[in-house]
Rosetta silent file (secondary structure, phi, psi, omega in degrees, C-alpha in Angstrom):
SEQUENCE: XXXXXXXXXXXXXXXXXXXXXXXXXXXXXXXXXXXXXXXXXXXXXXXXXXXXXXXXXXXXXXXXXXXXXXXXXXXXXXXXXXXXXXXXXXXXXXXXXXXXXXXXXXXXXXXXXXXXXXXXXXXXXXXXXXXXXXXXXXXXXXXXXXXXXXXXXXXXXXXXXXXXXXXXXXXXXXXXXXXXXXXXXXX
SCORE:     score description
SCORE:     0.000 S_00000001
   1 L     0.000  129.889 -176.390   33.363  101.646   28.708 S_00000001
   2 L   -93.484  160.427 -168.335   34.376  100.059   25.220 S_00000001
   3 L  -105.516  154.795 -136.998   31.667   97.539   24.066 S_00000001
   4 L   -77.741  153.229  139.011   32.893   94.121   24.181 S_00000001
   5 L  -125.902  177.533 -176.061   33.979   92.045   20.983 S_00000001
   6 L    98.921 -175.076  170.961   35.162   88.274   20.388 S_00000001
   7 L   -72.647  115.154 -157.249   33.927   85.845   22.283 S_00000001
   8 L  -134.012   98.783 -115.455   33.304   86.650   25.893 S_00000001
   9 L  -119.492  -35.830 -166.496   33.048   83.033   27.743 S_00000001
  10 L  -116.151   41.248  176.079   33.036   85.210   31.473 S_00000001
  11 L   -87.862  105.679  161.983   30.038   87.398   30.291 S_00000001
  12 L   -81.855   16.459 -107.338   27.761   87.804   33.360 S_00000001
  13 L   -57.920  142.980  151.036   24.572   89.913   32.658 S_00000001
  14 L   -47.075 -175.304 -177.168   22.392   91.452   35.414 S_00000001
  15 H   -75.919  -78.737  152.697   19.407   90.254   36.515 S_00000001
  16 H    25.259  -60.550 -163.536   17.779   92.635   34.548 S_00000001
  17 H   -87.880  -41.751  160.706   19.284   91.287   31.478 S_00000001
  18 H   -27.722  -73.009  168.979   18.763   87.613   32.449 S_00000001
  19 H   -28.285  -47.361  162.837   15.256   88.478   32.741 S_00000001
  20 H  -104.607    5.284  140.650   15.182   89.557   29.338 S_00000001
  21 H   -29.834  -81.770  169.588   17.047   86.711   28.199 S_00000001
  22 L   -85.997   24.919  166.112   14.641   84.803   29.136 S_00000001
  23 H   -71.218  -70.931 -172.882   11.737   86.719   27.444 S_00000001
  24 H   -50.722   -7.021  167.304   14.210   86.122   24.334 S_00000001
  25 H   -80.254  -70.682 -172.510   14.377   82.354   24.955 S_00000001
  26 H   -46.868  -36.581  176.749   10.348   82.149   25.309 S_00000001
  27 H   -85.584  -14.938  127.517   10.336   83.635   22.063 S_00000001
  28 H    -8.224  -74.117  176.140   12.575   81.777   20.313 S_00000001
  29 H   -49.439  -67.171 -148.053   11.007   78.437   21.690 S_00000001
  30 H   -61.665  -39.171 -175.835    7.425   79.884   20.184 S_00000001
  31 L  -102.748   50.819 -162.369    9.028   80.318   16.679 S_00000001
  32 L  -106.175  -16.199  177.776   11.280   77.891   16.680 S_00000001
  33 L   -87.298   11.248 -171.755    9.754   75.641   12.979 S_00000001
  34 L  -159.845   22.223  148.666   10.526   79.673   11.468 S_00000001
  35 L   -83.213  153.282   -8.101   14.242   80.589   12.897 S_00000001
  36 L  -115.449 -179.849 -166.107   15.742   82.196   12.170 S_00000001
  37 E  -102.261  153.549  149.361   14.284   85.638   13.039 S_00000001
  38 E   -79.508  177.343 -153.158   15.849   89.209   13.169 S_00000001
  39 H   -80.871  -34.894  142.402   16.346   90.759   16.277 S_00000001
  40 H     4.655  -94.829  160.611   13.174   92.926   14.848 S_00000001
  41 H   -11.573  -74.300  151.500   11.182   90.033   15.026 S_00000001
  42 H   -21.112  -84.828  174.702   12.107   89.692   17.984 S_00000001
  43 H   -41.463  -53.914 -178.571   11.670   92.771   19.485 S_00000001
  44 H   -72.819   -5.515  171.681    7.911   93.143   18.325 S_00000001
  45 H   -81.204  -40.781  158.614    7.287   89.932   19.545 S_00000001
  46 H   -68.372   11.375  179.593    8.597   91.033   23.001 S_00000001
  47 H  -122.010  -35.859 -164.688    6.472   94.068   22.778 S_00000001
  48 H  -103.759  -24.179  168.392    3.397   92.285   21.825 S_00000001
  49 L   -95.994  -69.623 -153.367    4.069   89.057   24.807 S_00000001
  50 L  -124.449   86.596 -176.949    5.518   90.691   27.478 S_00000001
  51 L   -18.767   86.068  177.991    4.923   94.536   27.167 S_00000001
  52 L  -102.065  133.795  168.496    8.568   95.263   26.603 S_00000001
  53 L   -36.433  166.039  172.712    8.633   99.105   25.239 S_00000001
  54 L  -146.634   71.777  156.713    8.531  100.137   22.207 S_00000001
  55 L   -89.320  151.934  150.415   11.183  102.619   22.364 S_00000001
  56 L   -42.085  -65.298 -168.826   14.262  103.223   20.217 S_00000001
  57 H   -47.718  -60.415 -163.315   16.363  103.161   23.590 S_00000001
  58 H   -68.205   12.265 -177.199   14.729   99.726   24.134 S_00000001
  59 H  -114.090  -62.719  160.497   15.584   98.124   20.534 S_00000001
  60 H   -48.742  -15.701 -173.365   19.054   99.507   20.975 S_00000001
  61 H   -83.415  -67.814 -157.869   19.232   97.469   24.857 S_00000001
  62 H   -49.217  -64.753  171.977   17.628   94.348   22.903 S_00000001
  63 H   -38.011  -84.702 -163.029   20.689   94.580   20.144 S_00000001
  64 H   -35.126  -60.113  155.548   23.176   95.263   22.330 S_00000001
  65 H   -21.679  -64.207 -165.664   22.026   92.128   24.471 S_00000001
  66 H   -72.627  -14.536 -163.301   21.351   90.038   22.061 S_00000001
  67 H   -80.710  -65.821 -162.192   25.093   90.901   20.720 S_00000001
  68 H   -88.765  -29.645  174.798   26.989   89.861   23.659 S_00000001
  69 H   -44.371  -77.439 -160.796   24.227   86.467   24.373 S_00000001
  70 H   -77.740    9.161  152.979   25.954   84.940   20.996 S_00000001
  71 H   -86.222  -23.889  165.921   29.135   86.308   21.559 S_00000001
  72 L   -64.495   16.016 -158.992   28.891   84.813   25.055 S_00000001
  73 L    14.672   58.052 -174.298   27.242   81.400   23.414 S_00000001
  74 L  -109.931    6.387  174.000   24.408   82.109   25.461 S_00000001
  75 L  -145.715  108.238  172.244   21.972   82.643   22.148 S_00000001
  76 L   -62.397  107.149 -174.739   22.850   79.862   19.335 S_00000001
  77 L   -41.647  -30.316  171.585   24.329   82.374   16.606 S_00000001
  78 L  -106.038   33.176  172.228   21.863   80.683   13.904 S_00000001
  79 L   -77.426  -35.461 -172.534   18.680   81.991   15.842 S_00000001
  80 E  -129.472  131.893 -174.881   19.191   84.775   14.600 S_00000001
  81 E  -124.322  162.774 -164.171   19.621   86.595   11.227 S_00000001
  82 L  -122.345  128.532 -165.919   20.629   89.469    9.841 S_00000001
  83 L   -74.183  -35.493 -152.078   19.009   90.911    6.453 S_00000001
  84 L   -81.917  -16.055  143.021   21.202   93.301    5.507 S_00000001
  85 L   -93.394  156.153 -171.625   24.341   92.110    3.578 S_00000001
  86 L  -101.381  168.764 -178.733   24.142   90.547    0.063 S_00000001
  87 L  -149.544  140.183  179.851   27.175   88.452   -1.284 S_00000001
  88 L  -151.213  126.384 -172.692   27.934   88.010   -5.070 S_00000001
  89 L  -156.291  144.395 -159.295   30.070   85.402   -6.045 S_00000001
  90 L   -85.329  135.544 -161.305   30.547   83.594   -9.407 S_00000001
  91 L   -83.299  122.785  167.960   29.308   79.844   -8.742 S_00000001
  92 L  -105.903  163.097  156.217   32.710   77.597   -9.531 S_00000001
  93 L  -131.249  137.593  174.442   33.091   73.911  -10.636 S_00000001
  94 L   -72.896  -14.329  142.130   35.751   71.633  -10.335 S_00000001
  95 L  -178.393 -176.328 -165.681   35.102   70.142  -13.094 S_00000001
  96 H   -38.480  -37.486  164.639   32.916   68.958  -15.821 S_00000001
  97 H   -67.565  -28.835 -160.283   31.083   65.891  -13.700 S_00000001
  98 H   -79.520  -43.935  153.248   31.031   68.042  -10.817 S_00000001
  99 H   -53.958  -37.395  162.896   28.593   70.518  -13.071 S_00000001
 100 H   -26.516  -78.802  159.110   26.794   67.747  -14.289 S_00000001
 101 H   -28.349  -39.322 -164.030   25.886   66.676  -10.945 S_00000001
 102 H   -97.938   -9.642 -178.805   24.785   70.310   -9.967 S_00000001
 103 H  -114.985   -0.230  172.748   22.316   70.511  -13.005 S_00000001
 104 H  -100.770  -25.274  179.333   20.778   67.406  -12.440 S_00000001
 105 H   -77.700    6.509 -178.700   19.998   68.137   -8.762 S_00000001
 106 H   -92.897  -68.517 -159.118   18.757   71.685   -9.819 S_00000001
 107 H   -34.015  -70.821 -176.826   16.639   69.573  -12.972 S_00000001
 108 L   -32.485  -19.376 -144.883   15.104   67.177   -9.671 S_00000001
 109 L  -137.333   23.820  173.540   13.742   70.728   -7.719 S_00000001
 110 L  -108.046  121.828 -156.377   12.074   72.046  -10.992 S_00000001
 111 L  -109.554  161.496 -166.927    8.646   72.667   -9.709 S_00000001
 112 L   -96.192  139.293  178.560    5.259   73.534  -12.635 S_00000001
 113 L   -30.784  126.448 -169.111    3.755   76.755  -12.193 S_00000001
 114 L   -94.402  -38.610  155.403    1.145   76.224   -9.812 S_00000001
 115 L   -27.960  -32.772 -160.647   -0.658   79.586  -11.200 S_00000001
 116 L   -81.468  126.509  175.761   -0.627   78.926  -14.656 S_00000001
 117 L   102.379  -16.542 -174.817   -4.482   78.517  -15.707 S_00000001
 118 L  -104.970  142.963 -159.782   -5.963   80.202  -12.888 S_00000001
 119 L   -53.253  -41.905 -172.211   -8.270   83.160  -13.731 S_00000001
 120 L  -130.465  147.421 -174.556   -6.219   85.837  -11.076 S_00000001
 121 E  -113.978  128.472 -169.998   -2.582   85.175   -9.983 S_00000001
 122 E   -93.379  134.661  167.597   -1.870   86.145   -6.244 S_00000001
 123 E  -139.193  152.970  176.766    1.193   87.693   -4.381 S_00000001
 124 E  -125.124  146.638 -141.454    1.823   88.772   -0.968 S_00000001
 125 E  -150.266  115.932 -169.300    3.346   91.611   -0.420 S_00000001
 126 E   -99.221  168.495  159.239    4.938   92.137    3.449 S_00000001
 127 L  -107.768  -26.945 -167.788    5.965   95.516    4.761 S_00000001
 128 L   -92.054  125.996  168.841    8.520   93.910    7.242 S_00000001
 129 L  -104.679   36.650  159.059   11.161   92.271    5.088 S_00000001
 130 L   -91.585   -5.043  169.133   12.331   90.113    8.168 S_00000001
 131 L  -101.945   -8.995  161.753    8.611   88.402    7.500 S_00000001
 132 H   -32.413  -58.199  154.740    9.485   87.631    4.185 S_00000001
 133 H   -36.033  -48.277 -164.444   10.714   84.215    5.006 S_00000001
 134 H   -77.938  -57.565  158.088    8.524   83.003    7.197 S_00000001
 135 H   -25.598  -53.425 -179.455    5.582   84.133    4.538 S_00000001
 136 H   -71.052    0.368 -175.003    7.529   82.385    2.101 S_00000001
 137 H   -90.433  -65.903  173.880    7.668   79.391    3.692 S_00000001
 138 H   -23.759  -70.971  163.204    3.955   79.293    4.086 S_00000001
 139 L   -30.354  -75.241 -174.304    3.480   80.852    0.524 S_00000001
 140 L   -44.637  -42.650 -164.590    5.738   78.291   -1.855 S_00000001
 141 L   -97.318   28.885  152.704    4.211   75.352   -1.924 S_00000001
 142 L   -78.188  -38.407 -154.905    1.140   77.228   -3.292 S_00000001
 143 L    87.925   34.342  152.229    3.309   79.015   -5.950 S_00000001
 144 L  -146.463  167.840 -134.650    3.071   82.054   -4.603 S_00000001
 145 E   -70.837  167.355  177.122    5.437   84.681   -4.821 S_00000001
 146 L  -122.961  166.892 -174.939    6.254   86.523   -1.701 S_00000001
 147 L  -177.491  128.433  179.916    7.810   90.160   -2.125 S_00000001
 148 E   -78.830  102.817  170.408    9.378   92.199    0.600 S_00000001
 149 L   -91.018   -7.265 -159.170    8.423   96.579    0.214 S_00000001
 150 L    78.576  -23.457 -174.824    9.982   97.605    3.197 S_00000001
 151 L   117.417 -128.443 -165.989    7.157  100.020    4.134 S_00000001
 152 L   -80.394   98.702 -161.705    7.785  102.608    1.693 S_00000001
 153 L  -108.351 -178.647 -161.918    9.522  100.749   -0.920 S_00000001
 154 L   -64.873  143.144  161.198   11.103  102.554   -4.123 S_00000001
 155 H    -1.652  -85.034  151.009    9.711  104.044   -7.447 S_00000001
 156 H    -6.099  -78.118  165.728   11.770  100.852   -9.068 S_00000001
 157 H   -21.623  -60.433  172.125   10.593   98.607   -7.049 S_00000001
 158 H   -43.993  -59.195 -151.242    6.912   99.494   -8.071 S_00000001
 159 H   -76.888  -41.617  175.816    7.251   99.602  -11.257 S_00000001
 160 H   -42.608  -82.039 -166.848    9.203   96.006  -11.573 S_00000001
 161 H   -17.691  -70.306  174.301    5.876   94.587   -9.749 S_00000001
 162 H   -37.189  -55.945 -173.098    3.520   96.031  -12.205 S_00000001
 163 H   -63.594  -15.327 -176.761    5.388   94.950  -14.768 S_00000001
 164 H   -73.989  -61.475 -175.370    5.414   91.540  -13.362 S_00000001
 165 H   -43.273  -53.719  176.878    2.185   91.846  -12.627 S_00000001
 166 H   -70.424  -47.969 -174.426    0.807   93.058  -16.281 S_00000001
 167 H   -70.734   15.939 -172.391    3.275   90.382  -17.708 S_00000001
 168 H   -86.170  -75.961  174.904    1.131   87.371  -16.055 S_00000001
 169 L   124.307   35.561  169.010   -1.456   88.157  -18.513 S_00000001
 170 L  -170.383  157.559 -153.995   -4.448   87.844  -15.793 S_00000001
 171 L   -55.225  165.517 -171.828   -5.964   89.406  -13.581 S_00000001
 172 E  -102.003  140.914  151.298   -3.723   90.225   -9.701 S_00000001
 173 E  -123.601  142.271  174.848   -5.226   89.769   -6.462 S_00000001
 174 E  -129.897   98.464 -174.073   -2.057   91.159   -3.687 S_00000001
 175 E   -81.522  121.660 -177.600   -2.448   90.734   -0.351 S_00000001
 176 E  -117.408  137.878  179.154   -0.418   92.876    1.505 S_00000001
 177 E   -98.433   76.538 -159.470    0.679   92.718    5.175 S_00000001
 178 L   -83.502  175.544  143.295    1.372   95.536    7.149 S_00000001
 179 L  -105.276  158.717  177.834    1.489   97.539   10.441 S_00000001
 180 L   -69.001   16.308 -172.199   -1.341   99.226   11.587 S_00000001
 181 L  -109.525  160.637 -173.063    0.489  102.681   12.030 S_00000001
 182 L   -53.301  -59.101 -145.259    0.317  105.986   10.200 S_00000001
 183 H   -80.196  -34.164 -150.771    2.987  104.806    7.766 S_00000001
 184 H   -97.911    5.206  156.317    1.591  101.087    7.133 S_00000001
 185 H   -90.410  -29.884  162.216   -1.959  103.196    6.540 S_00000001
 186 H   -61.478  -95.495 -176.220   -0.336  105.477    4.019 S_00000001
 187 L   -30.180    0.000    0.000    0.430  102.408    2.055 S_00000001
């Protein structure tokens, strides 16, 4: 069987899959002020509400699902997001007014350190970086920074922080948010 692509307007799903549709609806609804989520997100939320496994096979079902719901426009396509490509593209103007314009509404959204002055400067520090948003949401209008590791995240990585960290000039408090699993205990 080839797996379907395009739009597919005549998708019918099993019960089966209906059923976990409409898991994938209820969870949706409950996060709906913090869409959108990854299919992640998702998943552990359907593992943690309605004991859905927490298998590989069963992450791979949940994709696959969720894959033909928006191409079948049975899951609105900005519910859900996907982390993983970046895009780099040189910012154009059409012309000199039209930059103008674009630096005074950046000038309007320049916010004062909120940090500055305070004896320890705080960051949160996720393991999942599909919670990175939603943290960040929370997070901003404190002024503080949010920062994705991934779980184990790289050498690089580290060492930017520290330096970040050491270049505040006061002391760090970091709260970091994990799972509860051998790897998120290692960390």
């Amino acid at each position: 069987m080839t797996r379907a692509r395009g739009f597919t307007a005549d998708w019918r799903p099993q019960e089966r899959t209906r059923d976990l549709l409409a898991q994938v609806d209820a969870v949706l609804a409950e996060y709906a002020a913090y869409l959108p989520m990854t299919i992640r997100q998702v998943f552990y939320r359907l593992v943690g509400q309605f004991d859905y496994a927490k298998t590989e096979g069963a992450y791979e079902r949940l994709c696959e699902t969720l894959a033909r719901a928006r191409r079948a426009g049975r899951i609105d396509w900005a519910a859900i997001r996907d982390d993983g490509g970046k895009a780099y593209a040189t910012t154009w103007w059409g012309d000199a007014a039209e930059y103008v314009d674009a630096v005074e509404h950046e000038a309007r959204r320049v916010r004062v350190d909120r940090q500055e002055g305070q004896p320890r400067r705080l960051w949160v520090l996720c393991e999942a970086a599909g919670m990175a948003p939603m943290l960040a949401q929370a997070a901003d209008p404190l002024g503080v920074p949010v920062r994705s590791n991934g779980g184990f995240d790289s050498l690089t990585a580290k060492y930017r922080l520290a330096e970040e960290i050491v270049g505040c000039g006061n002391w760090a408090e970091i709260l970091h948010i994990g799972d509860f699993d051998p790897s998120g205990e290692h960390v």
